[in-house]
SEROGU-976341 format. One record per residue: residue number from 1; x, y, z of N, C-alpha, C in turn. Coordinates in Angstrom, 2 decimals, padded with zeros to 5 digits. Example, Ala and Ser with C-alpha at 12.3 -4.5 7.8 and 13.67 -1.06 7.14 Angstrom:
@k 1 nu 013.19 nv -005.69 nw 007.80 cau 012.30 cav -004.50 caw 007.80 cu 013.20 cv -003.30 cw 007.80;
@k 2 nu 012.85 nv -002.25 nw 007.08 cau 013.67 cav -001.06 caw 007.14 cu 012.90 cv 000.03 cw 007.87;
// end
This chain:
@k 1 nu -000.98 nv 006.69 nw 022.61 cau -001.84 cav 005.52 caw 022.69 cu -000.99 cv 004.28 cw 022.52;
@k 2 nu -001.39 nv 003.50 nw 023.17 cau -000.56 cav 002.26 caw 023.49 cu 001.31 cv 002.28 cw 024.16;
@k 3 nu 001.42 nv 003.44 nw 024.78 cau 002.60 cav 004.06 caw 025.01 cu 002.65 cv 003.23 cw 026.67;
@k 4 nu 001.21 nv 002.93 nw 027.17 cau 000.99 cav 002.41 caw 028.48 cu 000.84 cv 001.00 cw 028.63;
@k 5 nu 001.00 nv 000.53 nw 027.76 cau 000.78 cav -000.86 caw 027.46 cu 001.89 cv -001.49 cw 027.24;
@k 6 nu 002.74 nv -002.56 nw 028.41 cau 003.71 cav -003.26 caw 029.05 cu 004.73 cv -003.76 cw 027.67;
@k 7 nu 005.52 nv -004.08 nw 027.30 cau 006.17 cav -004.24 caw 026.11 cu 005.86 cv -005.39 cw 025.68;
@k 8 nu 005.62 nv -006.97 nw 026.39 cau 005.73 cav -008.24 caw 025.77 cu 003.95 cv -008.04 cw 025.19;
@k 9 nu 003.42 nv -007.34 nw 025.51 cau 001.99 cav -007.16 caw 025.54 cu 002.06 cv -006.13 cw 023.71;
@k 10 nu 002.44 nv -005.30 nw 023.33 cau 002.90 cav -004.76 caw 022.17 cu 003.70 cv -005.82 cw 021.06;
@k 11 nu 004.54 nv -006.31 nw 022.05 cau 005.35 cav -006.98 caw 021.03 cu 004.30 cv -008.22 cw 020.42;
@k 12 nu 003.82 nv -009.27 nw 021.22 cau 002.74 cav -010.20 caw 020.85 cu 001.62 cv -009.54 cw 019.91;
@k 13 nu 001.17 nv -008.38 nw 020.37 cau 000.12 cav -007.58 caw 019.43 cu 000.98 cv -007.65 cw 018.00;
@k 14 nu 002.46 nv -007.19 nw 017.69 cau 002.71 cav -006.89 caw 016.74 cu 002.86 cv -008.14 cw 015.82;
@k 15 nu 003.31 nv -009.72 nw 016.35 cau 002.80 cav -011.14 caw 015.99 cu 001.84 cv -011.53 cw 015.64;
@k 16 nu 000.60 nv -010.70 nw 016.27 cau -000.90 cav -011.18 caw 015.94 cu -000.81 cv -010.92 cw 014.47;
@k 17 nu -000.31 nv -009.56 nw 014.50 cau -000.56 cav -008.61 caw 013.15 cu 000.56 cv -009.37 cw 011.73;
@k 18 nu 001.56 nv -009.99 nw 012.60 cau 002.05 cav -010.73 caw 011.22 cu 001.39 cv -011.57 cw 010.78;
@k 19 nu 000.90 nv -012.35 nw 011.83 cau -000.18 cav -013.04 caw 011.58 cu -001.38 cv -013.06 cw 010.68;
@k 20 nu -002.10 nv -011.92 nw 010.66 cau -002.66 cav -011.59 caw 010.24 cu -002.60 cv -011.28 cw 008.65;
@k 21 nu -001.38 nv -010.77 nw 008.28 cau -001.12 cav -010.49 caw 006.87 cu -000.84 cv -011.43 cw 006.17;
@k 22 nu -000.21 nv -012.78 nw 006.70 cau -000.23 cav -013.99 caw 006.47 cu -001.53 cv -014.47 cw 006.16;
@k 23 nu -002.74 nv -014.29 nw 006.62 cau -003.39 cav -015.37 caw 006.50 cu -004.50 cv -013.79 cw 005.67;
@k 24 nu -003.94 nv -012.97 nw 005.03 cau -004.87 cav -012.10 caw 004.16 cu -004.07 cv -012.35 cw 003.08;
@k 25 nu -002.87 nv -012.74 nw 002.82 cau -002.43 cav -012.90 caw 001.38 cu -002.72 cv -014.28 cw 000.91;
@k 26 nu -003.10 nv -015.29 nw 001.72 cau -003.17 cav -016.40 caw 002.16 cu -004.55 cv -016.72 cw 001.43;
@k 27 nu -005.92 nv -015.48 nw 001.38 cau -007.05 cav -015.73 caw 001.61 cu -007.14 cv -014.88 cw 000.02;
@k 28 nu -006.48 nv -013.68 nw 000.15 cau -006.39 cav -012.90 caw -000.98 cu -006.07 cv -013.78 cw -002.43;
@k 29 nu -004.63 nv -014.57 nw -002.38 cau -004.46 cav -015.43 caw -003.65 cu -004.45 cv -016.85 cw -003.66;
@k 30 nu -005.98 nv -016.98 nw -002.48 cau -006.36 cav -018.58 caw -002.70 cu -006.53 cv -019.46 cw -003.94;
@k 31 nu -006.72 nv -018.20 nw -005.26 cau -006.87 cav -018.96 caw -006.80 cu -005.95 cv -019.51 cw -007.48;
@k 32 nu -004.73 nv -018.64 nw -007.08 cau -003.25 cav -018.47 caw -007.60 cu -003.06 cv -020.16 cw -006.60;
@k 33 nu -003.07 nv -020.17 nw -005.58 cau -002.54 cav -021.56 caw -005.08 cu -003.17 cv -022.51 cw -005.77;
@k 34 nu -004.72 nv -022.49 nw -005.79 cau -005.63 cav -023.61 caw -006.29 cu -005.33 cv -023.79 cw -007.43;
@k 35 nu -004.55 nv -022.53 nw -008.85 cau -004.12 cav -023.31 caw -009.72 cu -002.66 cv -024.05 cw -009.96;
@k 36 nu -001.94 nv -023.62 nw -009.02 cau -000.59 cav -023.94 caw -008.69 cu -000.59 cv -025.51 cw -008.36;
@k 37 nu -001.58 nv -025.91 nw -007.84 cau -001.59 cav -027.18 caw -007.33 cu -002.56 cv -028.07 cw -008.33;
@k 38 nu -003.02 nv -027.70 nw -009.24 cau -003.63 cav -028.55 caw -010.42 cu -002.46 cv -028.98 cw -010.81;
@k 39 nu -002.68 nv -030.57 nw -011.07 cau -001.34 cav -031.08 caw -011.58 cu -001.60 cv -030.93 cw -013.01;
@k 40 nu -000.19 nv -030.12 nw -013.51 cau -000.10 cav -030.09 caw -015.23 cu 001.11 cv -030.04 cw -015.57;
@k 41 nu 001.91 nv -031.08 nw -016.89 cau 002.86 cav -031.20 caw -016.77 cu 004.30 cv -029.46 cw -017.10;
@k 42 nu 003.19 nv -028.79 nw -017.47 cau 003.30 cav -027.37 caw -018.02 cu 003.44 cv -025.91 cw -016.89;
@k 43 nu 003.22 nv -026.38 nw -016.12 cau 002.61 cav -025.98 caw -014.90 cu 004.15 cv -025.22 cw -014.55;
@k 44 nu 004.00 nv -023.78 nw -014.29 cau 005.54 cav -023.01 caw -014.05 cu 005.70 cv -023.40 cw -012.22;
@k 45 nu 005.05 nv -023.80 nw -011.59 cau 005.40 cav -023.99 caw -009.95 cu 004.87 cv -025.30 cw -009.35;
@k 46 nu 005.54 nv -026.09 nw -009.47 cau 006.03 cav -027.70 caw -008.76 cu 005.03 cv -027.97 cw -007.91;
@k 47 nu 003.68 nv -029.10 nw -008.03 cau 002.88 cav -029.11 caw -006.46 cu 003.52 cv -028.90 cw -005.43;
@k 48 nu 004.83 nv -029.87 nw -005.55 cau 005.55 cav -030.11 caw -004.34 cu 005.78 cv -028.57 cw -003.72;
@k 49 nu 006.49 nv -027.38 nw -004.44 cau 007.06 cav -026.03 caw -003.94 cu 005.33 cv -025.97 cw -002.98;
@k 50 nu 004.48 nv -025.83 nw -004.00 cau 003.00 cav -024.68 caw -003.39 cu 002.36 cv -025.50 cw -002.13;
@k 51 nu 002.71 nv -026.82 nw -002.23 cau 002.00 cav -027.63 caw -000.69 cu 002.82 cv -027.21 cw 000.05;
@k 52 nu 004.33 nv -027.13 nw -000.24 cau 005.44 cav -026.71 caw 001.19 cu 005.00 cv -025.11 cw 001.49;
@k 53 nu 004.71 nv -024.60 nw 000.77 cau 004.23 cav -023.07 caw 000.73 cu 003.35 cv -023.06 cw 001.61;
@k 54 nu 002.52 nv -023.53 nw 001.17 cau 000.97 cav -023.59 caw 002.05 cu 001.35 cv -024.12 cw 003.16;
@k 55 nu 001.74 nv -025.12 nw 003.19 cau 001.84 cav -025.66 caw 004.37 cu 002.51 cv -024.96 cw 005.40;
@k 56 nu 003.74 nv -024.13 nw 005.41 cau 004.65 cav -023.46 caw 005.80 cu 003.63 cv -022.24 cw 006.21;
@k 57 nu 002.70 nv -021.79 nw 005.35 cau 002.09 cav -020.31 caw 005.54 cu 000.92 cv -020.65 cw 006.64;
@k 58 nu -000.01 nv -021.74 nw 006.33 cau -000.53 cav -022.42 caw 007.71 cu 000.14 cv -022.29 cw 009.05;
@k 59 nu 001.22 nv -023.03 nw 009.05 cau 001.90 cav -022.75 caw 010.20 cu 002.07 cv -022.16 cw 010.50;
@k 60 nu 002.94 nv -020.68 nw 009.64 cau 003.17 cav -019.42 caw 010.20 cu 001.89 cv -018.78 cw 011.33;
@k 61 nu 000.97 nv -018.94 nw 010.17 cau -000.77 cav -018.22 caw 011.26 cu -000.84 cv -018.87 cw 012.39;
@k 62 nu -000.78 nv -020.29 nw 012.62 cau -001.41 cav -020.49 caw 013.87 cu 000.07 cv -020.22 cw 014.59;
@k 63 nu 001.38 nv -020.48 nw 014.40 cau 002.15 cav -020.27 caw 015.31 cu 002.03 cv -018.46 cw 016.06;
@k 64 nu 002.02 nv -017.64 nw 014.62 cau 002.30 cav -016.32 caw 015.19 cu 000.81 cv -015.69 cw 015.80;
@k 65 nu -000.06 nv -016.63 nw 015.31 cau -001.13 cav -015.66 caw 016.37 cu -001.58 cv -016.37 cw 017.56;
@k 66 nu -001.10 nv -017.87 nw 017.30 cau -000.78 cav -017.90 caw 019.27 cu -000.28 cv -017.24 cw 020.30;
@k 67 nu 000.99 nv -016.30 nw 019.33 cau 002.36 cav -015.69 caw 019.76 cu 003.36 cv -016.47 cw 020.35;
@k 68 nu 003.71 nv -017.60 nw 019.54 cau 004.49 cav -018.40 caw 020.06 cu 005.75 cv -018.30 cw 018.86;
@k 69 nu 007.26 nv -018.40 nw 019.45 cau 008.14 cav -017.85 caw 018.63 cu 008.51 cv -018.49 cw 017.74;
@k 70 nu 008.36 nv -019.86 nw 017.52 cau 008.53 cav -021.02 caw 016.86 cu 007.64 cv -020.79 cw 015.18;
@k 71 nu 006.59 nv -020.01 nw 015.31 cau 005.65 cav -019.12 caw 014.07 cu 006.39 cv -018.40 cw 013.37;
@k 72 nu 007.56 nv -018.01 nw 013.46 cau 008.56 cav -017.30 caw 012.96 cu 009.27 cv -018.27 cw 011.51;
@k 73 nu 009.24 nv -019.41 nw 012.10 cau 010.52 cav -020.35 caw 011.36 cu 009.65 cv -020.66 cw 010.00;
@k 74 nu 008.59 nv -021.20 nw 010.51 cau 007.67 cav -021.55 caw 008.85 cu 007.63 cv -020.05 cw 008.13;
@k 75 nu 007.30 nv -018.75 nw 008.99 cau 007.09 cav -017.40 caw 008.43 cu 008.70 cv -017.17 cw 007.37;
@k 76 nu 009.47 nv -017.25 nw 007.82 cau 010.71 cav -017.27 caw 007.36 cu 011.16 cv -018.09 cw 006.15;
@k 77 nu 009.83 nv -019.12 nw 005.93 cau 010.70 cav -019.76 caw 004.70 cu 008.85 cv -019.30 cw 003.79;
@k 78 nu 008.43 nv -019.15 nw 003.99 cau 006.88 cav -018.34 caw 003.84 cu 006.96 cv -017.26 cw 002.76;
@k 79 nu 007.78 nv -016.59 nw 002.93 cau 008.17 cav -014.66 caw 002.62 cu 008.51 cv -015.05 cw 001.59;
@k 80 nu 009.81 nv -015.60 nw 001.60 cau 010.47 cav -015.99 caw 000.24 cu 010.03 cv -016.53 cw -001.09;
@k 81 nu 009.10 nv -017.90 nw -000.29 cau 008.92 cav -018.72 caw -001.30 cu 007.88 cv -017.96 cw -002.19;
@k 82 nu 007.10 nv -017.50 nw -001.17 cau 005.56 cav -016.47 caw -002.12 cu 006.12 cv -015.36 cw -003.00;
@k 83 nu 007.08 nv -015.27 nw -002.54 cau 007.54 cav -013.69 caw -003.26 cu 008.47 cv -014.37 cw -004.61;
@k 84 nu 008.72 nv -015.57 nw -004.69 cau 009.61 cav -015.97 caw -005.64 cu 008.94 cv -016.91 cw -006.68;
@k 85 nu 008.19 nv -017.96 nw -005.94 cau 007.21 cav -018.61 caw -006.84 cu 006.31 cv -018.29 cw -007.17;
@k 86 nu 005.68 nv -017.83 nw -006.46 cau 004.17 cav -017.60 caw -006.38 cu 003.99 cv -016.16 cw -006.97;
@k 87 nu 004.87 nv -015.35 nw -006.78 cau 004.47 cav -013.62 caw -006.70 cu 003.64 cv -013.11 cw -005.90;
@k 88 nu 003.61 nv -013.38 nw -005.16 cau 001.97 cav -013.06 caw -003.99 cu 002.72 cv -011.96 cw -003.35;
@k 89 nu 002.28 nv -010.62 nw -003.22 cau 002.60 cav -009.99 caw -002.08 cu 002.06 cv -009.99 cw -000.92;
@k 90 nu 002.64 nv -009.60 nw 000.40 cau 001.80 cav -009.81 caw 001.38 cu 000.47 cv -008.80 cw 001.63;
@k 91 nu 000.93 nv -007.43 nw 001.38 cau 000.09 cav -006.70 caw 001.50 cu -000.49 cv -006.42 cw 000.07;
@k 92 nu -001.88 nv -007.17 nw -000.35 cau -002.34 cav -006.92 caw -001.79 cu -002.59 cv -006.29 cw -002.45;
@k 93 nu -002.55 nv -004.97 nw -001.67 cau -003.55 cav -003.65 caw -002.84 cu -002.00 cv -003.00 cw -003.00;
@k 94 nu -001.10 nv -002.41 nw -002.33 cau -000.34 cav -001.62 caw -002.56 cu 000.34 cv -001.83 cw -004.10;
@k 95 nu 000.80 nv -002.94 nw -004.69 cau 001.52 cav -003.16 caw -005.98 cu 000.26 cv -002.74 cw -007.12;
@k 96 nu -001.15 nv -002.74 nw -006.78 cau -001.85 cav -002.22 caw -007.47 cu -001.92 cv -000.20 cw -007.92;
@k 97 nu -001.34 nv -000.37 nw -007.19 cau -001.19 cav 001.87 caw -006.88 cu 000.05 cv 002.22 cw -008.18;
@k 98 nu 000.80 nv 001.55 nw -008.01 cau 002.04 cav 001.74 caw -008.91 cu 001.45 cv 001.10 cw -010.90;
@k 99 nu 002.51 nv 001.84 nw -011.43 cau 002.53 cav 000.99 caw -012.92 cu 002.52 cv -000.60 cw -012.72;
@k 100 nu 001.81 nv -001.23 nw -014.08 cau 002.12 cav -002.21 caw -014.12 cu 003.59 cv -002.93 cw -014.25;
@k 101 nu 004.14 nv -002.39 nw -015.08 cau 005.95 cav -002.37 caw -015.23 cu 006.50 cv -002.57 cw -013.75;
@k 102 nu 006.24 nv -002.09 nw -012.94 cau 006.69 cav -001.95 caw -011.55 cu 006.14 cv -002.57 cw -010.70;
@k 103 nu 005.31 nv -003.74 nw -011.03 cau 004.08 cav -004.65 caw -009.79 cu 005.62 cv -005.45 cw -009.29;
@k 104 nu 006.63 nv -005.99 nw -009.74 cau 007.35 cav -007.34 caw -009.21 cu 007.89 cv -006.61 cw -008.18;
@k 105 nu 008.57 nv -005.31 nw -008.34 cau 009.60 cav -004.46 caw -007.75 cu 008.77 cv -004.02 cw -006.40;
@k 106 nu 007.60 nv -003.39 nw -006.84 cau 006.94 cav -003.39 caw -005.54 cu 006.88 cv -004.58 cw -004.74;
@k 107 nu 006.20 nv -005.71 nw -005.25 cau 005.81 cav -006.40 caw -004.56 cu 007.46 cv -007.21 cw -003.61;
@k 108 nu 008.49 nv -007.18 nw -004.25 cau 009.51 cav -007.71 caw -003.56 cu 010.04 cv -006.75 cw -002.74;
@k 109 nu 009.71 nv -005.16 nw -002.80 cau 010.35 cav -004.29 caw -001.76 cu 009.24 cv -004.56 cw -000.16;
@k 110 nu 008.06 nv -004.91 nw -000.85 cau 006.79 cav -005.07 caw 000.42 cu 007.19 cv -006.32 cw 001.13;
@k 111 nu 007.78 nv -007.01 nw 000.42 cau 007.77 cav -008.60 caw 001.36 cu 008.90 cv -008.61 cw 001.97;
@k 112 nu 010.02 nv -007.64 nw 000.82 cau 011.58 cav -007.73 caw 002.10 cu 011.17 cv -006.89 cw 003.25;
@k 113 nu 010.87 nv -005.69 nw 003.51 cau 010.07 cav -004.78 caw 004.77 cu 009.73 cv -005.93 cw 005.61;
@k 114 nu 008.63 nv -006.49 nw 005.44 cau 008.17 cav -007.28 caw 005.89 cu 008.61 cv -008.43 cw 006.74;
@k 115 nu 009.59 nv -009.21 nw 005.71 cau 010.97 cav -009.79 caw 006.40 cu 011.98 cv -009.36 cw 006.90;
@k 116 nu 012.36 nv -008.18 nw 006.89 cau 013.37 cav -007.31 caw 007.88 cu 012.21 cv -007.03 cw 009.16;
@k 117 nu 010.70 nv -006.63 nw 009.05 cau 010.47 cav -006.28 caw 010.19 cu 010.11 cv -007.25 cw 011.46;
@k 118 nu 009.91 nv -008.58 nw 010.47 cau 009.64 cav -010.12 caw 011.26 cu 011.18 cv -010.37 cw 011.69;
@k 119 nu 012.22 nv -010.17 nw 011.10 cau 013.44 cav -010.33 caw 012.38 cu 013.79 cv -009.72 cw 012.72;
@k 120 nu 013.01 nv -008.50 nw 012.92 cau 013.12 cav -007.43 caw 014.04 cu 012.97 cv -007.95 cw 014.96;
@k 121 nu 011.34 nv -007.87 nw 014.89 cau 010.24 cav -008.39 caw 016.10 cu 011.02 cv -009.65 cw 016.61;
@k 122 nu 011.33 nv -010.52 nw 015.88 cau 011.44 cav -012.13 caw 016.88 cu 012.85 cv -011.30 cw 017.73;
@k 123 nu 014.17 nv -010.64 nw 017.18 cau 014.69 cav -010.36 caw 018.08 cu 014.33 cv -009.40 cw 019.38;
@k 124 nu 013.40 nv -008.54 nw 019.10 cau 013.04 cav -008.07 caw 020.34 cu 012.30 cv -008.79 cw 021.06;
@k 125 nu 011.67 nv -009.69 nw 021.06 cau 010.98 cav -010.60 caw 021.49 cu 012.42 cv -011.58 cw 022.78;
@k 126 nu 013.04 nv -011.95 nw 021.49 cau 013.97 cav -013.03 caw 022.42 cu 015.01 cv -011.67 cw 023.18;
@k 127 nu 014.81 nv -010.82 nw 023.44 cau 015.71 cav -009.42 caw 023.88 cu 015.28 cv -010.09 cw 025.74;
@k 128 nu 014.23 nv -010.30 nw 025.61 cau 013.73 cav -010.78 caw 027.29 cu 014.23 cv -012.10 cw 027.56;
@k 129 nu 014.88 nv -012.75 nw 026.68 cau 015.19 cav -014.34 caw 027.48 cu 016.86 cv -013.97 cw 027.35;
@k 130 nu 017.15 nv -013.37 nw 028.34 cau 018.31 cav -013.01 caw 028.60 cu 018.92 cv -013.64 cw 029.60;
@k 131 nu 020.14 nv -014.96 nw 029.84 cau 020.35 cav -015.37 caw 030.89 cu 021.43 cv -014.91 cw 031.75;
@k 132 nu 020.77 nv -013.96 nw 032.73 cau 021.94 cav -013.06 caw 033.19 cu 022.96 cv -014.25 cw 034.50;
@k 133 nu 024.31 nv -013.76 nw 033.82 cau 025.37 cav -014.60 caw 034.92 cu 025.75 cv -013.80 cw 035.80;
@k 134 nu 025.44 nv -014.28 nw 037.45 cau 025.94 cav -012.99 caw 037.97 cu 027.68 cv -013.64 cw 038.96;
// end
């Protein structure tokens, strides 16, 4: 199944889907941002970091589920920042399955996957803008 289905046509499907996890971790730790961005002078994560966050993770969604490759670049600084400031994993339930002792470890092995498999994809993607010299 889906073995018949043209490659740029798979590959864009598989963008939708980054897409998608983006804007479920996005929706998942909308509280975690909303208190991140209460200004307090106590406050462990900078408005400034969580608006570039957000803002960056916005972009990512509408760029990658347009399927436009440029959705990549905000996604790319996206991964990091959530996984470092924020702690957000992308995929939310899985760090719940494991010990508590072990939620960070999970959650940073789920988001690097994640970021190894997003510069997968953009390189197979740009694998077709090949300018052949003949």
């Amino acid at each position: 199944m889906g073995l018949d289905l043209p490659k740029s046509y798979r590959l864009i499907g598989a963008t939708k889907l980054l897409a998608v996890l983006v804007i479920i971790s996005l929706i998942q730790h909308i509280e975690i941002i909303i208190n991140a961005l209460r200004f307090d002078v106590l406050s462990m994560v900078p408005v400034g970091v969580t608006i570039v966050v957000l803002i960056s993770g916005i972009l990512a969604c509408i760029g990658l589920f347009l399927g436009e490759k440029w959705g990549f670049i905000p996604l790319y600084f996206y991964i990091p920042a959530t996984t470092l400031f924020l702690h957000v994993s992308l995929i939310p339930f899985i760090p719940n399955i494991f010990p508590t002792q072990h939620h960070d470890i999970v959650m940073m092995v789920i988001n690097g996957l994640v970021l190894l498999y997003s510069v997968l994809l953009l390189l197979r993607r740009m694998e077709t803008n090949y300018i052949k010299e003949y």
